[in-house]
C-alpha positions as CSV (number, residue, x, y, z in Angstrom):
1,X,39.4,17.9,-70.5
2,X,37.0,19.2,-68.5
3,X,36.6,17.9,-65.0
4,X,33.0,16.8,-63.6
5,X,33.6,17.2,-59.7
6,X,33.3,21.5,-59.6
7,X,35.5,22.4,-56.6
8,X,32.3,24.5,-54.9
9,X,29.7,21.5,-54.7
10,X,30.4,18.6,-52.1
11,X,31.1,14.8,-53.2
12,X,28.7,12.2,-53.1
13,X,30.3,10.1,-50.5
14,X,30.9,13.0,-48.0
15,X,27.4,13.6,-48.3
16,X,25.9,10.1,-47.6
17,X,28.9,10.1,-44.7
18,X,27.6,13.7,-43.3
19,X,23.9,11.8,-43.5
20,X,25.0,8.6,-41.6
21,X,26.6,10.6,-38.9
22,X,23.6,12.6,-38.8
23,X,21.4,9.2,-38.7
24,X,23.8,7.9,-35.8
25,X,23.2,10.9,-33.6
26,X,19.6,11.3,-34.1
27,X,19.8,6.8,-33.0
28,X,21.6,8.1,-29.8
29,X,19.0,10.7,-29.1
30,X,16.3,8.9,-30.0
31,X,17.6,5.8,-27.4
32,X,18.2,8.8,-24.7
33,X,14.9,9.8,-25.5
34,X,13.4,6.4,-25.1
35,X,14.8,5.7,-21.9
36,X,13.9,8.6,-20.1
37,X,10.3,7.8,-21.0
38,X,10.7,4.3,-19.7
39,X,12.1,5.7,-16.6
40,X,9.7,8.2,-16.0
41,X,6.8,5.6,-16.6
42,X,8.3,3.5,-14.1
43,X,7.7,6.0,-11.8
44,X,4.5,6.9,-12.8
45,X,3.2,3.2,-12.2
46,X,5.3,3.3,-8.9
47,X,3.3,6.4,-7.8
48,X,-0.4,4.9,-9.2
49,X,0.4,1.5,-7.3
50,X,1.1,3.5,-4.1
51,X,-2.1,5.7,-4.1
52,X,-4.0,2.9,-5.2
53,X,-2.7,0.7,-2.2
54,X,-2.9,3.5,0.1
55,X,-6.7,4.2,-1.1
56,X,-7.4,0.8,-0.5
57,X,-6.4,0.8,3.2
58,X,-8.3,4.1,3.6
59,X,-11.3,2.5,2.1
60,X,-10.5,-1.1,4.2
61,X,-10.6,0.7,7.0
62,X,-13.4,3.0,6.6
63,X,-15.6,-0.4,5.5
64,X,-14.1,-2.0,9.2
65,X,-14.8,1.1,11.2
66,X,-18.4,1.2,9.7
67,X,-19.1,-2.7,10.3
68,X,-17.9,-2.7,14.1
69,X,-20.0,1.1,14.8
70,X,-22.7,-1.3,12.7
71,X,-22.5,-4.1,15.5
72,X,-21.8,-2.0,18.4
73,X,-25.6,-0.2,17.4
74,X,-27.2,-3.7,17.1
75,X,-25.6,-4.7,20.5
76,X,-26.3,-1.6,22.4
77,X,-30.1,-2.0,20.9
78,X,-30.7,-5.6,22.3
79,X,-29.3,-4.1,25.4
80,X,-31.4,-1.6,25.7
81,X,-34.4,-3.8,24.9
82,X,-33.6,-6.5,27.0
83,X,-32.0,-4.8,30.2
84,X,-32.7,-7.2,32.8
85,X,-31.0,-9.5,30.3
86,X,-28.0,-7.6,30.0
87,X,-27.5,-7.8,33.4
88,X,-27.3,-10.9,33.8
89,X,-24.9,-11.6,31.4
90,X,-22.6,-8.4,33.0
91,X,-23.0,-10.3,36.1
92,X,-22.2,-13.8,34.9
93,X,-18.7,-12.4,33.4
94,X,-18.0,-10.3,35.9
95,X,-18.3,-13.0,38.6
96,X,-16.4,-15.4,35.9
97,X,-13.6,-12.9,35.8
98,X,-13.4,-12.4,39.8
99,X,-13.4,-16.8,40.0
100,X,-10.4,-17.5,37.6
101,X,-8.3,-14.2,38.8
102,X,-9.1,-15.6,42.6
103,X,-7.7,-19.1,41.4
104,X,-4.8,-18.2,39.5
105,X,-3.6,-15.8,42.3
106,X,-4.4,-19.4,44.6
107,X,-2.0,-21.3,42.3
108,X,1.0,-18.3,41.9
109,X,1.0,-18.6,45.8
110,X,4.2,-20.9,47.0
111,X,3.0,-21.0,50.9
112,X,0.4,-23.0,52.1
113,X,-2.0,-20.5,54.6
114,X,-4.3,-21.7,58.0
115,X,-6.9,-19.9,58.4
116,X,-7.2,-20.2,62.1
């Protein structure tokens, strides 16, 4: 009898066994591939989050430095308009200031002084 199976072509089952083992490898690359991806968009959101943040302080901070040069105009300009005004009110704190340093200095000293 003649036999069905020639000796030069491959068997049925070692071909759907050569195509599993293929399938498993290309699953292992394919979950290799996937978490290299994950990690590298991981780091990719770390890095936007940063820059974001660290535009957002640059921009805080420009916005704060603009407000108080902002102020420091208006000030300076009602100053300027209002000198003998300004004056005053230099006066009034500075004469403040020299009262309370005179009378905490009087209340840090220990000794009682005479004055004659």
């Amino acid at each position: 009898m003649a036999d069905t199976n020639k000796s030069g072509t491959p068997d049925i089952d070692d071909i759907q066994k050569t195509l599993e083992k293929q399938i498993a490898e290309l699953r292992k690359e394919i979950t290799k591939i996937n978490k290299s991806i994950s990690a590298r968009g991981a780091e990719m959101l770390n890095d936007a989050s940063e820059q974001a943040s660290e535009f957002y302080d640059t921009t805080r901070r420009s916005r704060t430095a603009q407000q108080l040069r902002t102020h420091a105009h208006a000030v300076s300009e009602v100053a300027r308009e209002n000198p003998g005004t300004t004056t005053a009110v230099v006066g009034v704190i500075g004469l403040l200031g020299f009262m309370a340093g005179f009378a905490i200095g009087q209340s840090m000293n220990d000794t009682s002084r005479r004055w004659y």
